[in-house]
C-alpha positions in Angstrom: 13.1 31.2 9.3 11.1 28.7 7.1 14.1 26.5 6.9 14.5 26.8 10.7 11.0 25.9 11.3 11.9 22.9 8.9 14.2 21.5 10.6 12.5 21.4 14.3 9.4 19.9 12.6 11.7 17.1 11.3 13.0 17.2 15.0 9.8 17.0 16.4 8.4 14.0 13.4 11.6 12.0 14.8 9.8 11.8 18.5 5.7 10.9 17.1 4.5 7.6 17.2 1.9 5.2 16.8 3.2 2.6 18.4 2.6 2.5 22.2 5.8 0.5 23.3 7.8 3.8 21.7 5.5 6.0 23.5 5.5 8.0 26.4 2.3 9.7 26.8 -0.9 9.9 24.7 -2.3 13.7 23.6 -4.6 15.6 21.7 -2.6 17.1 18.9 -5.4 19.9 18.7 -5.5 20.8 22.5 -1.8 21.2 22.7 -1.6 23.3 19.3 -3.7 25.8 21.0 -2.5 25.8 24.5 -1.0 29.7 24.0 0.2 29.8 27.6 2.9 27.3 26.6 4.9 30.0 24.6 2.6 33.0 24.6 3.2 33.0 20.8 0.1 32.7 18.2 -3.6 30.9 18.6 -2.3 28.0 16.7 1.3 26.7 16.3 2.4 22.6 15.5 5.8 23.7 17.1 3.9 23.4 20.8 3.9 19.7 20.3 7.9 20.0 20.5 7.4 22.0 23.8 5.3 18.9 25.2 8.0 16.9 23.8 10.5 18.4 25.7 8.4 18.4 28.9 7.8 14.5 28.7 11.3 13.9 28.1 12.3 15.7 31.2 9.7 14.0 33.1 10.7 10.6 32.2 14.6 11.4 32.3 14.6 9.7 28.5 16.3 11.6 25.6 14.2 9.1 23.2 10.6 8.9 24.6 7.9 9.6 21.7 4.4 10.8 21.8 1.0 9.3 20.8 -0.8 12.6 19.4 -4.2 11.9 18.4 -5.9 14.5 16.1 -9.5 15.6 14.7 -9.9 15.3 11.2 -10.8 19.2 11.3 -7.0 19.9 12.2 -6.2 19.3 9.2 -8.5 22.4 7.4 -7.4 24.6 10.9 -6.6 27.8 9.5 -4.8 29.1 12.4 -2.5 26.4 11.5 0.2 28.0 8.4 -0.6 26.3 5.0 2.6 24.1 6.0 1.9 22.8 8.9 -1.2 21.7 7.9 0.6 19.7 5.1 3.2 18.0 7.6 -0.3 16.9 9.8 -1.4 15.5 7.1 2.0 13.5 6.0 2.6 12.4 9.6 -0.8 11.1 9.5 -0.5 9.3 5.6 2.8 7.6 7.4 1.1 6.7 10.3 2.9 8.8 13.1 0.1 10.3 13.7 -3.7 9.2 14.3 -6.3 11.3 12.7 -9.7 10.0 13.9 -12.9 10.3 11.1 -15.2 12.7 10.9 -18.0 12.1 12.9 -16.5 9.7 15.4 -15.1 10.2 18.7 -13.4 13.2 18.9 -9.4 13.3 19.5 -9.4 13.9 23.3 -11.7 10.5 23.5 -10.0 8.8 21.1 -6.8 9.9 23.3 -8.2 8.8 26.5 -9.2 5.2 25.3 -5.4 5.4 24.0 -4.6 5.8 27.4 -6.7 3.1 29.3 -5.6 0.4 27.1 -2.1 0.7 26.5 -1.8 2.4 30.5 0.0 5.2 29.0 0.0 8.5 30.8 -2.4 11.1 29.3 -1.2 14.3 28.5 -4.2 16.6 29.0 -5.5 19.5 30.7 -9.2 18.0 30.6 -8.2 15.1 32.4 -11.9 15.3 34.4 -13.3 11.9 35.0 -10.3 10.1 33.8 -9.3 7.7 36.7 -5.8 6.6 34.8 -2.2 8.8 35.0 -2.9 11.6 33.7 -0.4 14.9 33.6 -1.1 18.6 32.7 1.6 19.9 30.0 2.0 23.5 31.7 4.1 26.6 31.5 7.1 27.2 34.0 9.5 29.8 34.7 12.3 26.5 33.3 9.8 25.7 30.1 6.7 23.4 29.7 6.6 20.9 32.4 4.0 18.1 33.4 1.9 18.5 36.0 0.2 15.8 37.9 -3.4 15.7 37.6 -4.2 12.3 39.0 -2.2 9.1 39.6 -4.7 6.3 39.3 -4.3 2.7 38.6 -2.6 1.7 35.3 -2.5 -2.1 34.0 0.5 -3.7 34.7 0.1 -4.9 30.4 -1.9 -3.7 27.6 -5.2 -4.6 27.5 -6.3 -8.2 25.7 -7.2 -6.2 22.5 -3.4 -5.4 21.9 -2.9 -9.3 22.0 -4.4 -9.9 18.3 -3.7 -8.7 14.9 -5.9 -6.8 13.4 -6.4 -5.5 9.4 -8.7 -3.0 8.0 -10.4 -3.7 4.8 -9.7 -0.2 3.7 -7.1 0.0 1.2 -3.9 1.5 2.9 -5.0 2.1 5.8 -2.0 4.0 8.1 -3.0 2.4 10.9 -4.1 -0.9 10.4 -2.9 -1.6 6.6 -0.3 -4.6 5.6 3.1 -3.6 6.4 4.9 -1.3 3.7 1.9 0.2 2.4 1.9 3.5 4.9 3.2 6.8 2.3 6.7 7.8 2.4 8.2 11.1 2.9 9.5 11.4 -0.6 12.4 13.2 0.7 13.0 11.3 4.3 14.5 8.0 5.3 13.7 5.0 3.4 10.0 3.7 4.2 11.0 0.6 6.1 12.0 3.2 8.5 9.5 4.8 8.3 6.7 3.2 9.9 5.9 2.0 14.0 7.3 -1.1 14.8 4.2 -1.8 16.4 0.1 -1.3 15.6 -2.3 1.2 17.3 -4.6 0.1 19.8 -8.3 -0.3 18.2 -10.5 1.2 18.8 -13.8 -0.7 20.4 -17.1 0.0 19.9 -19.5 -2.1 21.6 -17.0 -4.2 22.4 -16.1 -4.4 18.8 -12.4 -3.7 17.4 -12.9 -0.6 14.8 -10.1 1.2 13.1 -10.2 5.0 14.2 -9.4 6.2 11.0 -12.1 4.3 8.9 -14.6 3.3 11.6 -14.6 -0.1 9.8 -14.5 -3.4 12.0 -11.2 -5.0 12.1 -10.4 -8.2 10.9 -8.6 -10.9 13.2 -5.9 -12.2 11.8 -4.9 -14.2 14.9 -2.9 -13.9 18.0 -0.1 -11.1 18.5 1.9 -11.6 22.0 1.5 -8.5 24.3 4.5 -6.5 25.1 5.5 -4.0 27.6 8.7 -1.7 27.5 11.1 -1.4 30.1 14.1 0.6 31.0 17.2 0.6 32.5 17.7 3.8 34.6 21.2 4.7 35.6 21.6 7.2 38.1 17.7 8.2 37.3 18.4 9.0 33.6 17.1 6.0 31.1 20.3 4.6 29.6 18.4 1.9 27.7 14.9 0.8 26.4 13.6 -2.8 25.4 10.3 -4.7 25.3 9.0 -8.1 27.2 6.7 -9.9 25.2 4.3 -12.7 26.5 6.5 -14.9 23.8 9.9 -14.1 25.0 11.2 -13.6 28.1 14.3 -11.3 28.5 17.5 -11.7 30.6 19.3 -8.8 31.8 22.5 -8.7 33.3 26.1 -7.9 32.8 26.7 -9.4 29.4 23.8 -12.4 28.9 25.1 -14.7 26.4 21.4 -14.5 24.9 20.4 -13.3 21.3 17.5 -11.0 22.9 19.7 -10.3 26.5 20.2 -7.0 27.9 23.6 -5.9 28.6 24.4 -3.2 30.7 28.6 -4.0 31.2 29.1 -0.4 29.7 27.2 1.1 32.6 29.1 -0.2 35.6 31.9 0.9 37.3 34.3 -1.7 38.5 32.6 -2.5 41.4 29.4 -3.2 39.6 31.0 -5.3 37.3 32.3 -7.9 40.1 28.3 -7.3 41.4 26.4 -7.8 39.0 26.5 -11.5 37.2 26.7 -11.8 33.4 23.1 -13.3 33.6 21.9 -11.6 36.4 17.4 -11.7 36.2 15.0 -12.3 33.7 11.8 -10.9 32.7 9.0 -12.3 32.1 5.0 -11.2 30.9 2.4 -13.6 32.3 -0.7 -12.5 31.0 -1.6 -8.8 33.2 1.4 -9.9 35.1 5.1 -8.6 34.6 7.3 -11.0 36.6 11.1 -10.9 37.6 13.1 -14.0 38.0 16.6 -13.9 40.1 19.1 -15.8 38.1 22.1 -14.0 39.9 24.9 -14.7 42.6 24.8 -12.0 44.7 20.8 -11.4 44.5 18.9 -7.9 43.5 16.7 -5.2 45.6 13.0 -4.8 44.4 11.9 -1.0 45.1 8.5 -1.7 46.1 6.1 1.7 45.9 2.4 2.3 45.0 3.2 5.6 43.8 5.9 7.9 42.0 5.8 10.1 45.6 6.0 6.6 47.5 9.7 6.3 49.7 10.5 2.7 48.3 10.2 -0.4 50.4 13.1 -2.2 49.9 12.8 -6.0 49.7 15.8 -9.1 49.2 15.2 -10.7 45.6 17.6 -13.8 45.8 18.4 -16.7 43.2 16.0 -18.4 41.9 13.3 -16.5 43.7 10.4 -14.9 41.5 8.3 -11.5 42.5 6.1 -9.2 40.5 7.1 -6.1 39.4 3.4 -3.6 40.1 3.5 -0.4 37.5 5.5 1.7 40.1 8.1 -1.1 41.3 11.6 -1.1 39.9 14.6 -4.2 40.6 18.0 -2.4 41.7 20.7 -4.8 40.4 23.4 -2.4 42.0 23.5 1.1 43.5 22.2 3.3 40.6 20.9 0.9 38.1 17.2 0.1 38.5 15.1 -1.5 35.9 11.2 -0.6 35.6 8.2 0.8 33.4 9.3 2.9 31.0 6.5 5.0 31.2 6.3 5.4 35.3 9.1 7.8 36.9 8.6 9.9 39.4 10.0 13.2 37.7 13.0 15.0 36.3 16.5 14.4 37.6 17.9 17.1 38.4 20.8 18.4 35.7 19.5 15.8 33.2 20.8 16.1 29.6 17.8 15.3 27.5 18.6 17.7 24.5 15.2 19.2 23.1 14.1 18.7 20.1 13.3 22.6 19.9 17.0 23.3 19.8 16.4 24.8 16.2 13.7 26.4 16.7 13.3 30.4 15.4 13.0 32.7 18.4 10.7 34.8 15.8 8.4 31.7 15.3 7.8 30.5 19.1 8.3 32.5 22.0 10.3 30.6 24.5 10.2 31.4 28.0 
């Protein structure tokens, strides 16, 4: 069984993050740890992060999505928590998968929230009280965890202005904030270059003031760092592909784009599509708070316009040339099927979805599934 548990937890490592753009959702590691409805199992078990996992994969249609888990120092000496899994805690947190906030800061579930409100990534939460962003309930269901809606506020359309610097903390190391290639390496995982987010952590602002949450020390500015915000192409409702938009670089998308940084989705379209859809058919742009679409087709896209996940889209003519923006809940159809969008805004499962789980290995004698 140890080996079992093992190999989900290295499962489960493969799908934490740090780095918003990978992210799906932001949670407190320590709520959902506890959360004994979710399995009916024991008052503490790491494994429930996999169940929440699971659910946000499901949710999103996206076989890939991570999670930002936030955690109290405190977790880390939690003996409900086996000996082991206190030890992986504290290795996800040296490699900076995980966030473990200081002792005597904000707690996890703030920490979380501000997480939340300035990447405009959906909290994962039960306490979601007072919160006016997305915010979901991971909750038991006769077909396993799921998320419930809890309230669909406002989200930015791109991360807030403090995720347009780099920052560096003065303390040596630092997971979060340190040069690259100094996080610690599972000795016995995949080389450290792969090891590590692509991308920083928002800061955390006191006063104003950019903080790491590890350290509580005030970040130094290093200069400007272009935003980003990650899209992806749904086909038939299940995410076929992920990439990022950056203030920098605008992206093309289209049947084969003869760009370095293009999007091709020729391997998704059936015959029809690929006389439809041009080789270069839009382009994406970030302007600031605004995420922009740019025709550059022959036969023209649909924009899906809604101001919810629950909305029936409005459907409007994009033609060449022509520019619109794209609000947190819009997607561009380039043909039936294939519809481009927030990654982290869908309105729910598709039905008969193939995610995979990343519990699949997981010991019935460990976690009790329903």
């Amino acid at each position: 069984m140890r080996f079992g548990i093992s190999h989900v937890l290295d499962s489960i490592e493969r799908r934490v993050s740090t780095d918003p753009l990978a992210a799906g959702g932001v949670t407190d590691l320590g709520e959902v740890v506890r959360r004994t409805d979710l399995d009916g199992g024991r008052p503490a078990h790491l494994l429930r992060l996999g169940l929440v996992i699971d659910a946000l994969s499901r949710h999103l249609s996206d076989p890939r999505v991570a999670v930002y888990a936030v955690a109290d120092r405190t977790l880390l000496s939690d003996t409900d928590l086996t000996a082991n899994e206190r030890m992986v805690i504290r290795r996800w947190s040296d490699d900076g998968k995980v966030e473990v906030v200081r002792a005597g800061g904000p707690t996890a579930a703030l920490r979380a929230r501000e997480v939340a409100a300035l990447t405009g990534l959906p909290l994962l939460t039960r306490n979601s009280t007072g919160y006016p962003g997305l915010s979901y309930a991971p909750a038991p269901t006769p077909n396993g965890a799921a998320l419930i809606p809890q309230m669909i506020g406002p989200g930015p359309a791109a991360p807030a202005p403090a995720l347009g610097r780099q920052w560096r903390c003065p303390e040596p190391g630092c997971a979060s904030f340190g040069p690259p290639g100094t996080r610690n390496a599972d000795p016995f995982g995949p080389p450290p270059e792969t090891t590590e987010p692509e991308g920083p952590p928002p800061p955390q602002l006191m006063n104003g003031r950019p903080h790491c949450p590890r350290h509580g020390t005030p970040l130094k500015d290093l200069g400007p760092r272009p935003r980003a915000v990650t899209l992806a192409a749904r086909v038939d409702g299940m995410v076929w592909h992920r990439f990022q938009v950056t203030e920098a670089e605008p992206v093309p998308v289209g049947r084969a784009p003869e760009e370095a940084n293009g999007v091709g989705l020729g391997l998704a379209l059936d015959d029809r599509g690929l006389r439809w859809v041009s080789r270069s058919h839009l382009r994406f742009e970030l302007r600031g708070h605004s995420l922009q679409v740019v025709d550059t087709s022959t036969n023209g896209s649909t924009l899906l316009l809604r101001t919810g996940p629950a909305d029936q889209p409005r459907r409007a003519q994009l033609n060449r040339g022509e520019v619109a923006p794209l609000t947190e809940w819009d997607t561009v159809e380039l043909y039936e099927g294939v519809e481009l969008g927030r990654a982290d805004r869908a309105a729910g499962p598709v039905a008969g979805a193939q995610t995979g789980s990343v519990m699949a290995e997981a010991p019935t004698q460990s976690i009790r599934l329903p």
